[in-house]
C-alpha positions in Angstrom: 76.0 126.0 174.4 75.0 122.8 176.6 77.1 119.2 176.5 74.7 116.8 177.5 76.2 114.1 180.0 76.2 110.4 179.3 72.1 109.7 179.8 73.3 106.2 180.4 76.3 106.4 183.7 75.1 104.0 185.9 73.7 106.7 188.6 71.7 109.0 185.9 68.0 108.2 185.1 66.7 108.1 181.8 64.9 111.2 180.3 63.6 112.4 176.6 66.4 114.9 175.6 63.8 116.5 173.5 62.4 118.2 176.4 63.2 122.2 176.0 62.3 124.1 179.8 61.3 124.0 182.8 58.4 126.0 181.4 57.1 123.5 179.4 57.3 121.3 182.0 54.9 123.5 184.8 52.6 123.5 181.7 52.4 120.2 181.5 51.8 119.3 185.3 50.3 115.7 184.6 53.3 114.6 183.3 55.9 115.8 185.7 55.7 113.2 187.8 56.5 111.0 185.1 59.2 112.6 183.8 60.8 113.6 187.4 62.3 110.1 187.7 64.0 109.6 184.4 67.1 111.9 184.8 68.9 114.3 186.3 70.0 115.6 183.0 66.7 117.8 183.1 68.3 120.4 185.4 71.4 120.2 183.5 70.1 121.1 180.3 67.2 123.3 181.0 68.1 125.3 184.1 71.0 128.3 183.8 74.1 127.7 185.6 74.7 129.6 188.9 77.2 131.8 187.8 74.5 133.3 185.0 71.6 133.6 187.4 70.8 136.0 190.0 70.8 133.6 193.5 67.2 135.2 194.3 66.0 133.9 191.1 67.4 130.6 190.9 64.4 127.5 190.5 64.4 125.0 193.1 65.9 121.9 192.7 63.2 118.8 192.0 63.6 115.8 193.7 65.0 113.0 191.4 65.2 109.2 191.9 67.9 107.4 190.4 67.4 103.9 189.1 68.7 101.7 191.0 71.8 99.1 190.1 69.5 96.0 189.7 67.0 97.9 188.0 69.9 98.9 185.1 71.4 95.6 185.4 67.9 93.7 184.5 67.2 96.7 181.8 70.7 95.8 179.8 70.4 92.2 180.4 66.6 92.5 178.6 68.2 95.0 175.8 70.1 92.8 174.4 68.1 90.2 174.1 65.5 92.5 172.6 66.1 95.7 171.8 62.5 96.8 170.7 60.1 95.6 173.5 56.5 95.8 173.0 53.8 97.2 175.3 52.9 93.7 176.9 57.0 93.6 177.9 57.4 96.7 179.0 54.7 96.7 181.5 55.7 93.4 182.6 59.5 94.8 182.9 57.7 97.6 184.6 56.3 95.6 187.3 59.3 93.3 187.7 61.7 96.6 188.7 59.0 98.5 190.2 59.0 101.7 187.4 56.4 103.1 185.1 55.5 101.7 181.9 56.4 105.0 180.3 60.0 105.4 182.0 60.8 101.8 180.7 59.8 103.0 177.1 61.9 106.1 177.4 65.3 104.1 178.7 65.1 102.0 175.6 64.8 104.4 173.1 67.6 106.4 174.5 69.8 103.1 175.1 69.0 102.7 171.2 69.9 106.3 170.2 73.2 106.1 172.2 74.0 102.5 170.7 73.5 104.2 167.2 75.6 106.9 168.4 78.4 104.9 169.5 78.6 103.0 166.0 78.2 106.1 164.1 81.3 107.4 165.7 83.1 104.1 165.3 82.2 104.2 161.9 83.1 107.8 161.5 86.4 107.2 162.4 87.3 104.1 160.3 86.4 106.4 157.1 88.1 109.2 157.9 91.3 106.6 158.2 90.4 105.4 155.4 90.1 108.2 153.3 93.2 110.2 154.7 95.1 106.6 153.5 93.7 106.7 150.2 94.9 110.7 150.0 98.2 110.0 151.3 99.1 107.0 148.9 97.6 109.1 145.6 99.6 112.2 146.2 102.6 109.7 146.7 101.7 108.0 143.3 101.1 111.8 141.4 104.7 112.6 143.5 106.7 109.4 142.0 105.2 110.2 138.1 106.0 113.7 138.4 109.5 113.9 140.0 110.1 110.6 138.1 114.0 111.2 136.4 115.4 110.0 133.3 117.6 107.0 134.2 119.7 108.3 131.1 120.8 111.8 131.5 119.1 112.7 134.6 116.7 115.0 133.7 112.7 114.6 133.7 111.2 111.7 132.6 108.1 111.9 129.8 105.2 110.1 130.7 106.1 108.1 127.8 109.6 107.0 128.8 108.2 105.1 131.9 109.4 101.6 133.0 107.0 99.1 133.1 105.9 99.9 136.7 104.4 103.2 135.0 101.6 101.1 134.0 100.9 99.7 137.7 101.0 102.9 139.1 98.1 104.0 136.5 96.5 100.4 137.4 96.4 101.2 141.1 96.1 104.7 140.6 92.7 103.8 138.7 91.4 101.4 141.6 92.0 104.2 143.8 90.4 106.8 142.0 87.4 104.5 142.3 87.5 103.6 145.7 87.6 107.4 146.9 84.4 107.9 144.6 82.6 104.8 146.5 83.2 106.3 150.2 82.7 109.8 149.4 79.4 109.4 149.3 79.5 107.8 153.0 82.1 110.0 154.0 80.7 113.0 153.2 77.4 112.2 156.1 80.2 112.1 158.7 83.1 113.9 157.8 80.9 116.8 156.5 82.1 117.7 152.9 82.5 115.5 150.1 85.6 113.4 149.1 86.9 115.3 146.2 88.3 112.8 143.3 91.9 113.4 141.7 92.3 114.5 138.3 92.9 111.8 135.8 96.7 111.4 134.2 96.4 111.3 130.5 96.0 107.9 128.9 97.2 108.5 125.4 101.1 108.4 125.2 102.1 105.0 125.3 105.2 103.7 127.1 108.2 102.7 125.7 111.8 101.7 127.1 114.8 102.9 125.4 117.2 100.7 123.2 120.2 101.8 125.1 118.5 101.2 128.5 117.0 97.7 127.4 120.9 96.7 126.3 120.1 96.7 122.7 123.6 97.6 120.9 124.5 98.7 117.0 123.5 95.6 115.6 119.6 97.1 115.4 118.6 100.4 114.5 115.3 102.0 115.4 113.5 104.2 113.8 112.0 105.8 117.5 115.0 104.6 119.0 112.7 102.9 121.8 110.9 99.1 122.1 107.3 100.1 122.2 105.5 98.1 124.9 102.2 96.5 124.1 100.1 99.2 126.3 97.2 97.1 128.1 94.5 99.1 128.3 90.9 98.4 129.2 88.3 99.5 126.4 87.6 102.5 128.6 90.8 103.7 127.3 89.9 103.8 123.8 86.8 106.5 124.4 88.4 108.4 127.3 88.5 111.3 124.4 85.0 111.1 123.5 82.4 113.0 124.0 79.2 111.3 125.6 75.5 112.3 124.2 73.4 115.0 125.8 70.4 114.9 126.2 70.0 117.5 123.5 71.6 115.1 121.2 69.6 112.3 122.0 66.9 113.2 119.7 68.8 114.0 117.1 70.8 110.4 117.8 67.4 108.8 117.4 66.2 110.7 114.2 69.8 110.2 112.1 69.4 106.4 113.5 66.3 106.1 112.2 67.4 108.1 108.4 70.3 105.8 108.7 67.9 102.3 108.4 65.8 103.5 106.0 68.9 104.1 103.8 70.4 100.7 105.3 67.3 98.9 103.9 66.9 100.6 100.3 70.3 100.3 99.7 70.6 96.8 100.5 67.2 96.6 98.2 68.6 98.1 94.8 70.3 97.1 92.0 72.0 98.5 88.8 72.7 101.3 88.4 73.3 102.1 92.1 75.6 98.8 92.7 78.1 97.9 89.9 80.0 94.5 89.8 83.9 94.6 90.4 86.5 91.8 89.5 89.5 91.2 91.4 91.4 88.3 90.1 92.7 87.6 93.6 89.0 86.9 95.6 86.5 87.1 92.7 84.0 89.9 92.1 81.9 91.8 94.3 79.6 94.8 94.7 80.8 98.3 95.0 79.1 101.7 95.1 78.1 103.9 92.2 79.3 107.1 94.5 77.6 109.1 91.7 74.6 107.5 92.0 74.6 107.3 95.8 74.9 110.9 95.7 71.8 111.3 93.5 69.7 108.6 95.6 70.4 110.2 98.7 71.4 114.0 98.5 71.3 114.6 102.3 72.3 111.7 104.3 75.8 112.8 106.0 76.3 115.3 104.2 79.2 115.9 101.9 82.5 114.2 102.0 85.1 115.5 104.4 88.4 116.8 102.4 91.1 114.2 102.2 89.0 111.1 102.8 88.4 107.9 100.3 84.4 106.8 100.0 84.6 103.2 100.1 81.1 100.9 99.8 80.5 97.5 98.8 77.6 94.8 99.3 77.7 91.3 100.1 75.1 88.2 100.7 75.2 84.9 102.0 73.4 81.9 103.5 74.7 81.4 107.3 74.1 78.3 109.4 72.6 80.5 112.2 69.0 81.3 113.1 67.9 85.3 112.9 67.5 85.5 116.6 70.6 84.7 117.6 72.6 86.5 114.8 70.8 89.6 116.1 71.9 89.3 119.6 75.7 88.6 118.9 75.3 92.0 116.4 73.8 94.0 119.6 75.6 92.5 122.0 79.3 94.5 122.3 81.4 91.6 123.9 80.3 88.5 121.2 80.3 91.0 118.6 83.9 91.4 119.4 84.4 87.5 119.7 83.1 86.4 116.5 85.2 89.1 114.3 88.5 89.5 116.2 90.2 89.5 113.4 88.3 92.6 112.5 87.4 94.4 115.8 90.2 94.9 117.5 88.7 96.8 120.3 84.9 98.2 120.8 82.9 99.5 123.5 78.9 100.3 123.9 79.5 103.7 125.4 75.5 104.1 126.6 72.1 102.5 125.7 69.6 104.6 124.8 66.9 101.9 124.6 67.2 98.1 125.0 64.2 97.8 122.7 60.6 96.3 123.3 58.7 93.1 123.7 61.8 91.4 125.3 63.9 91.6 122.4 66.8 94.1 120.3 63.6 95.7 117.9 64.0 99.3 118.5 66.9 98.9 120.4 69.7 101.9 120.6 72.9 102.6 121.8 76.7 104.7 121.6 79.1 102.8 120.4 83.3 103.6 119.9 85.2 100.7 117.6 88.7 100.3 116.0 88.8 98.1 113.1 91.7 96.4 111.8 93.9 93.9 109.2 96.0 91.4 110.4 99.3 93.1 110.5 101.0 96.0 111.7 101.5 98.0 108.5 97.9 98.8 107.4 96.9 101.9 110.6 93.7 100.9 112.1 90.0 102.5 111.8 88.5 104.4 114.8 84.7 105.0 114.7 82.1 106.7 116.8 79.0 105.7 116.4 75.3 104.9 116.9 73.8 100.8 116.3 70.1 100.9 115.9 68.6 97.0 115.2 64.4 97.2 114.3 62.5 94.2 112.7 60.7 95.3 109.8 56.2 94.0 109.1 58.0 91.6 107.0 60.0 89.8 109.9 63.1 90.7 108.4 65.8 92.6 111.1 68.1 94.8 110.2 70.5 96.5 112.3 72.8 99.5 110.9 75.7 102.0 112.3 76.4 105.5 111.2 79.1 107.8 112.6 77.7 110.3 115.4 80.8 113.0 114.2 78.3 115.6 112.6 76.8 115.7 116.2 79.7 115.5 118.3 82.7 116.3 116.8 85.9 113.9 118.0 89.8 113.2 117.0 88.5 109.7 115.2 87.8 112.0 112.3 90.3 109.8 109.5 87.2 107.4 108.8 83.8 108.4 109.0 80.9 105.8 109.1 77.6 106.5 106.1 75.1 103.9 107.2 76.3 100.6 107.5 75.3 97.1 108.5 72.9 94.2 107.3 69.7 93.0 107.0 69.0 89.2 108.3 66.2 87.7 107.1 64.9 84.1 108.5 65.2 80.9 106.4 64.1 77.1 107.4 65.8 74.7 109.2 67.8 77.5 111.4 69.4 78.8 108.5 69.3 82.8 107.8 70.1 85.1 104.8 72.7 87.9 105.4 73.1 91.0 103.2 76.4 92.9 104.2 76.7 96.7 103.5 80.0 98.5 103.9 79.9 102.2 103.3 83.1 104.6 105.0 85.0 107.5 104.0 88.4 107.4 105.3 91.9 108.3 105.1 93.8 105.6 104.3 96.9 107.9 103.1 99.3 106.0 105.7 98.8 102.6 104.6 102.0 100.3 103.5 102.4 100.3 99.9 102.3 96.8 99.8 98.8 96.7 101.2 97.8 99.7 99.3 96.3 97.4 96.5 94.2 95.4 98.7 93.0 98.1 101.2 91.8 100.6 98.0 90.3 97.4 96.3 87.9 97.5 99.4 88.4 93.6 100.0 90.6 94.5 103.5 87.8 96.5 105.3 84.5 95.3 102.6 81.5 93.7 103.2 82.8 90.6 101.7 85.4 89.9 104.6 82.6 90.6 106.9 80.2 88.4 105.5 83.4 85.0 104.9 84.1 86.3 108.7 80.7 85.1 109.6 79.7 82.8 107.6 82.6 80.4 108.9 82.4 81.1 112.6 78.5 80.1 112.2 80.2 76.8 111.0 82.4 76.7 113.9 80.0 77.6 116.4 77.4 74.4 114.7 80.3 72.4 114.9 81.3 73.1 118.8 78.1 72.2 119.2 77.7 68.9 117.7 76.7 65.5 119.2 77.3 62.7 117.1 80.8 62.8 115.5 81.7 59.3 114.1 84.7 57.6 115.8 86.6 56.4 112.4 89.5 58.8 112.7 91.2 57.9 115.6 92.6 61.3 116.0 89.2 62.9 116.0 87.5 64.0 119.9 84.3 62.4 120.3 83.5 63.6 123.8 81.2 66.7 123.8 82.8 67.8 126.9 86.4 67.8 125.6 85.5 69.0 121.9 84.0 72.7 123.7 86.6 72.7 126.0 89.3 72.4 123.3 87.8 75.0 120.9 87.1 77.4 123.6 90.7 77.3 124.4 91.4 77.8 120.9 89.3 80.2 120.2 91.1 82.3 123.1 94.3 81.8 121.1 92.9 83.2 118.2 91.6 86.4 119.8 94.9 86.6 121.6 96.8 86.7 118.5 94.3 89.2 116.0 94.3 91.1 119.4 98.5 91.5 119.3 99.1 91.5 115.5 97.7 94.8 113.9 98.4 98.3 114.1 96.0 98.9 117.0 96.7 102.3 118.7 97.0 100.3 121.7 100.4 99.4 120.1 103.6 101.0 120.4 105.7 98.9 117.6 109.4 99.2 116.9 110.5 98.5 113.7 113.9 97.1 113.9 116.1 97.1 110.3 119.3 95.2 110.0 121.1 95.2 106.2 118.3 95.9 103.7 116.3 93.1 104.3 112.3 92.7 105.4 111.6 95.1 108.5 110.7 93.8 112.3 108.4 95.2 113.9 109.0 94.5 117.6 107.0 95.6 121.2 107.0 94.1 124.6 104.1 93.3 127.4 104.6 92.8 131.0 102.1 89.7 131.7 101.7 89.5 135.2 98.0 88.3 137.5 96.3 86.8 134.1 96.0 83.0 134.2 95.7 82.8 130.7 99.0 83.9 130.1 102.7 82.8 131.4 103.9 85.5 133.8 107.1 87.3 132.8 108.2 90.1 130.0 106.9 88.5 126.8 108.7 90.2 123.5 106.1 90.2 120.5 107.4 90.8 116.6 106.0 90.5 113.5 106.6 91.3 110.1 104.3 91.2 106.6 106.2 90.9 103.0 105.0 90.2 99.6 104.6 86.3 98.6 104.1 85.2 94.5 102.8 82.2 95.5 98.5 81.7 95.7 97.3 82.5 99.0 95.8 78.7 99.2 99.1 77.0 98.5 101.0 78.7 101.6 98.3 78.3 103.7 98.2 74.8 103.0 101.9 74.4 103.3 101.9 75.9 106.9 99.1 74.3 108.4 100.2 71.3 107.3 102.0 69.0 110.4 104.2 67.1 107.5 105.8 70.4 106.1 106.1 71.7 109.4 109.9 71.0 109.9 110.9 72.8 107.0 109.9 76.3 108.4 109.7 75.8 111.9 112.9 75.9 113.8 111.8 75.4 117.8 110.5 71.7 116.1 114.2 70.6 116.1 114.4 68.8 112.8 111.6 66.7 114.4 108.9 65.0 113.1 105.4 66.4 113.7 102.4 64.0 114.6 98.8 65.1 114.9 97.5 63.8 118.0 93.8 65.4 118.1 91.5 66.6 115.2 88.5 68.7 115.5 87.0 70.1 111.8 84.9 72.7 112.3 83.8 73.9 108.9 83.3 72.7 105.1 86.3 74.0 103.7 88.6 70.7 105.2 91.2 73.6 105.7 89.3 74.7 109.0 89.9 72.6 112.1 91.7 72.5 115.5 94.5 70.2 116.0 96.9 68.7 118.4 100.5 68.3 117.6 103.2 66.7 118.8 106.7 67.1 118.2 109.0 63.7 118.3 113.0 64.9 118.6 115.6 63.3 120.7 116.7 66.4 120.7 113.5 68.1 121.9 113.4 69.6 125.2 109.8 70.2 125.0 109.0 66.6 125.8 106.4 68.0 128.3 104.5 70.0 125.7 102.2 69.8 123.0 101.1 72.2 120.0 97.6 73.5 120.1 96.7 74.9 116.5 94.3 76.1 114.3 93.9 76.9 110.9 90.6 78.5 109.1 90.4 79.9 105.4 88.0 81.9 103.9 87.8 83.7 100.1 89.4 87.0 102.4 91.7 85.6 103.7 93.2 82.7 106.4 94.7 81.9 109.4 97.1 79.2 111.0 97.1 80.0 114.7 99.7 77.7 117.3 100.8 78.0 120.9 102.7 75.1 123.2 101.1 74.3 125.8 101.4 71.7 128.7 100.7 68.3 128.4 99.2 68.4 132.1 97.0 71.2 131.3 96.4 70.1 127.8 94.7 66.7 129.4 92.5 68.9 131.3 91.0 70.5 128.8 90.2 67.1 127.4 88.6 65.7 130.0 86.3 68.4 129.6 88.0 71.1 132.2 88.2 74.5 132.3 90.4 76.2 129.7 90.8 79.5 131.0 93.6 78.7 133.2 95.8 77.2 130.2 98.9 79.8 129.4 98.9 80.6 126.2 101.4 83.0 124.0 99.8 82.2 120.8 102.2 82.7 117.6 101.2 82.3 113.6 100.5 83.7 110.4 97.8 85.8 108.4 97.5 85.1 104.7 95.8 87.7 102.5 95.4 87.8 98.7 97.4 90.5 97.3 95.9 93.5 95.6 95.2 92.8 91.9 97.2 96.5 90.8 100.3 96.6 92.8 103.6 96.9 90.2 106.7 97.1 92.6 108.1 95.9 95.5 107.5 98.3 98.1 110.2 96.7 100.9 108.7 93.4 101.2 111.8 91.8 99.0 112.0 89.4 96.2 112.0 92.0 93.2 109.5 93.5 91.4 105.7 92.3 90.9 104.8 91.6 87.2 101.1 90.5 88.7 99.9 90.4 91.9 96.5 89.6 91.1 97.2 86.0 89.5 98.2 84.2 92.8 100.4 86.9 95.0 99.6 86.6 99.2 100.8 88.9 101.7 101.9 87.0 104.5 102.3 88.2 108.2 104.3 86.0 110.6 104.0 87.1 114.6 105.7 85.5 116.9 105.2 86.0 120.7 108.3 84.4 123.2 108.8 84.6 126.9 111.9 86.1 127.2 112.0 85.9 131.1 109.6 85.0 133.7 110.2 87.8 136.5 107.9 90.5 135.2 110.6 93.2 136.2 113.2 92.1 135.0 115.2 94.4 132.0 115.1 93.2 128.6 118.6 91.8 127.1 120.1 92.5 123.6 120.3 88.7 124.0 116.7 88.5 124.0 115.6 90.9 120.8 118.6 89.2 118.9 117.2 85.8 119.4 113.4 86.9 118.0 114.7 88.8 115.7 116.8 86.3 114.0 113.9 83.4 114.9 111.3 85.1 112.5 114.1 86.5 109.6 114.9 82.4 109.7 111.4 81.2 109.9 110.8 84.4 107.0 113.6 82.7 105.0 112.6 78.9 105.4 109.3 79.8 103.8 110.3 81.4 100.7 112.9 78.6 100.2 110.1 76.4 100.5 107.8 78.4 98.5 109.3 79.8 95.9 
């Protein structure tokens, strides 16, 4: 009804606006005077106008005095030096300019409100830019994606036939999405209503680009007739489906956890009958499950099998070079857990912690997890799981930490492999040394695996405790060996520096991830399989690397392909890791000799070490680069891992620099033992199998090229020709050499 004047104009004195009549103010007669001198805004706010008052009844006007200019002048000169004066300055202000203490108390809290009013318009309005910007540039976004048009025939595009700036716009889109959420809060004090976020875009159909548009002729046929693109999402992609506990689950999280370790720890307690002994002439024997038994043991656990899934469980124990402690905390700890089994876990998440545990350390401690578990190639489908991770130390010291699937709970999509309690039990041994005993116990459908793996993944030894366990047990030897002191100087290819030797096998063991992370059959994949006249497939997919210093920027085209070998798994991975055989399967090394510049053995087996290379070829135009490489073998399987890299960069890391700005695009092979049943072919070539089990491997080869280096640029026939014929040639050299 009233608009109350500026309190501060240079002619208007200062007055409380919380003042409410002229009534009040005859009540209060003592104070009058005081208050008569600090505005004229008085009359203005409590006094009707003239038009709404009879003239006989109008109050008369009270005298005012204004401030005068000096006394303002020395007021806003003393406010912003200080301004919250105390008592002893404002009476000594008051007697300088010749006004009560009380009026000089009154201007400053008013000068304060109106400065706090003045910035909370200012700020006011910087939000509401802000937040109409934001609005403006999301509905643009939701406008391209939705009137997007097929540059084909015209029509609508599907989300899925996107370019690659489909994945920017979900990038950005994201960022956005999260700084609406941050201002709304602040937004809503000023604006008055909250800033409403935009609904999410679906996250599950991955991109791909079409042969035709990517100038891919006859020569290839597709089965999808697209080029996947390697999608990059972030782990918050792979549970956007899943549901979160409530708190109405929570105790029943806590009460299957806690059925789940008691199972963990008499399971990894018993013997015959409930664990048999299986031999597999291609890794040795191992434990497996007595299902009957299990079933007799422990009637209620899960409950019954789902219809159409496999139970598979097996045990394994071993002596690791790691103290208990910190094999606990790389178990509990999400990010490390991934780490040390990339070659596993190809993607995992800790969706919420339900308790961090007591005493400063994991006993008791709880939490959601979401994983996807893989093999290292492309035609064995990954496992999804949901579940719970519960780690206690039992009165004996021992630890134990164990997962089951939360799907009886919360029903999700991930329902092809289902999780009985699994885990291990770590129990402490001298001299830093612990005891590990592996369990393994799924049920899954494994239905759509490649017949070629079919042997190995029903055998249990792909997914199995035993690959877990080797998987362990040598990066515990590798993480000793990082962390060595005293290496002896008699090789001179061997690092002796500290500082160099962690530098180097960090940046290895980023190429490593890298390439587990890119070779499998993740769902974060979108692999084309490319077939030319009858011979092994290609599986091809592309990435847009672009703002990561750990990788070249540009469009970077991946393939891989996996075939049948009847040759020991030891003997090729000896013949590829080797730098003196190198020139007879690698054709980017020019006929060239191959010289080891740099040697770091982490491990017993003398198969596990990091090396330098160096290719020496006239003909070489790689004179500036180097080879980084590492190989590692275990009884489940091995690895030889390579990527160029610059000599300038490479000296670095020597020195002792830091490796994470080193551009890798890591290439190599995975070398598994062959199922010990498998009795045909089954597409990998080279005619039918008489017996796997007495020396067969199943080889993957991935290679990963830069194909150009402006991130939006279109991918040439030229370009999937060239990788395509690389790894058929590289395919061929190695048999030749093999077989």
């Amino acid at each position: 009804m009233f608009q109350q004047p500026n309190m501060f104009d240079s002619n208007v004195l200062d007055v409380s606006h919380k003042m409410s009549s002229d009534s009040d103010l005859v009540g209060r007669k003592t104070n009058d005077d005081d208050y008569e001198t600090k505005s004229v805004t008085e009359t203005t706010m409590e006094a009707p106008s003239g038009d709404d008052q009879d003239p006989d009844q109008r109050p008369k006007r009270k005298r005012y005095h204004r401030h005068t200019q000096r006394q303002i002048q020395e007021l806003e000169s003393f406010f912003k030096e200080c301004p919250h004066p105390d008592d002893k300055q404002r009476k000594e202000l008051s007697r300088e300019l010749g006004l009560e203490p009380l009026q000089v108390k009154f201007w400053f809290q008013n000068k304060r409100t109106q400065m706090k009013a003045q910035h909370e318009r200012h700020e006011n309005s910087i939000l509401k830019a802000e937040n109409e910007k934001l609005r403006a540039e999301n509905s643009r976004y939701k406008d391209a994606l939705s009137n997007a048009s097929c540059p084909n025939c015209g029509g609508p595009a599907a989300l899925g036939e996107m370019s690659f700036d489909e994945q920017h716009l979900r990038i950005e889109n994201a960022r956005l999405r999260e700084e609406i959420d941050r201002i709304s809060g602040i937004a809503a004090k000023y604006v008055g209503k909250p800033v409403t976020s935009f609904s999410h875009f679906s996250s599950h159909h991955l991109p791909s680009r079409s042969l035709e548009d990517l100038g891919v002729g006859s020569n290839f046929v597709s089965q999808s007739g697209t080029i996947g693109e390697m999608y990059s999402v972030s782990n918050s992609d792979l549970i956007r489906s899943l549901p979160m506990p409530s708190e109405a689950d929570k105790p029943m999280i806590v009460e299957l956890a806690v059925a789940a370790m008691e199972e963990l720890t008499r399971l990894a307690q018993a013997g015959d009958p409930l664990w048999v002994i299986s031999n597999d002439h291609s890794s040795g024997t191992h434990q497996v499950l007595n299902e009957e038994e299990y079933l007799r043991t422990f009637p209620r656990g899960l409950g019954p099998k789902p219809l159409g899934l496999r139970s598979e469980a097996s045990r394994e124990s071993a002596v690791v070079i790691m103290n208990h402690i910190n094999l606990v905390e790389i178990l509990m700890d999400v990010n490390q857990w991934s780490r040390v089994f990339c070659g596993i876990v190809s993607r995992a998440m800790t969706l919420e912690v339900l308790s961090t545990g007591v005493a400063g350390n994991y006993n008791g401690a709880l939490q959601v997890m979401s994983a996807e578990f893989q093999v290292p190639s492309p035609l064995v489908p990954t496992r999804e799981n949901y579940f719970v991770r519960y780690c206690k130390q039992h009165a004996d010291g021992t630890w134990a930490v164990v997962d089951v699937s939360l799907d009886n709970i919360r029903p999700t999509a991930l329902s092809k492999s289902r999780r009985r309690p699994s885990g291990c039990l770590i129990q402490e041994l001298p001299n830093g040394y612990s005891k590990v005993t592996w369990i393994e116990h799924v049920e899954v459908d494994d239905r759509n695996t490649h017949n070629i793996y079919r042997p190995l993944v029903n055998s249990g030894l792909a997914f199995g405790a035993k690959r877990w366990v080797a998987t362990l047990d040598r990066q515990c030897e590798r993480i000793a060996s990082s962390m060595a002191c005293n290496i002896p100087a008699g090789d001179l290819c061997v690092i002796t520096s500290s500082e160099g030797r962690k530098s180097m096998m960090k940046l290895a063991e980023r190429m490593v991830m890298s390439f587990c992370a890119g070779v499998g059959a993740s769902t974060a994949h979108a692999w084309t399989t490319l077939s030319a006249t009858g011979n092994d497939d290609v599986r091809v997919m592309t990435r847009k690397s672009m703002d990561d210093p750990g990788r070249p920027p540009g469009i970077v085209l991946s393939a891989a392909t996996s075939f049948w070998l009847p040759v020991p798994p030891n003997r090729v991975f000896n013949f590829l890791r080797d730098e003196n055989s190198r020139s007879e399967w690698d054709i980017l090394s020019n006929g060239g000799m191959v010289q080891e510049m740099a040697h770091i053995a982490n491990g017993r087996d003398p198969g596990n070490f990091v090396s330098l290379l160096r290719v020496n070829s006239a003909n070489s135009s790689q004179s500036n680069m180097v080879i980084l490489q590492e190989s590692c073998t275990d009884a489940t399987g091995s690895y030889v891992i390579y990527a160029p890299v610059d000599i300038v960069a490479m000296n670095t890391v020597l020195g002792g620099g830091d490796p994470d700005y080193v551009a890798l695009l890591p290439s190599g092979f995975a070398i598994l033992p062959a199922g010990s049943s498998l009795n045909n072919n089954g597409g990998g070539g080279g005619g039918p199998i008489l017996d796997v089990g007495s020396g067969g491997s199943l080889l993957t080869v991935a290679f990963q090229i830069l194909v150009d280096s402006v991130p939006t640029a279109k991918l040439s026939l030229g370009s999937v020709a060239t990788v395509n014929s690389l790894i058929k040639c590289t395919v061929e050299r190695i048999k030749a050499a093999l077989i």
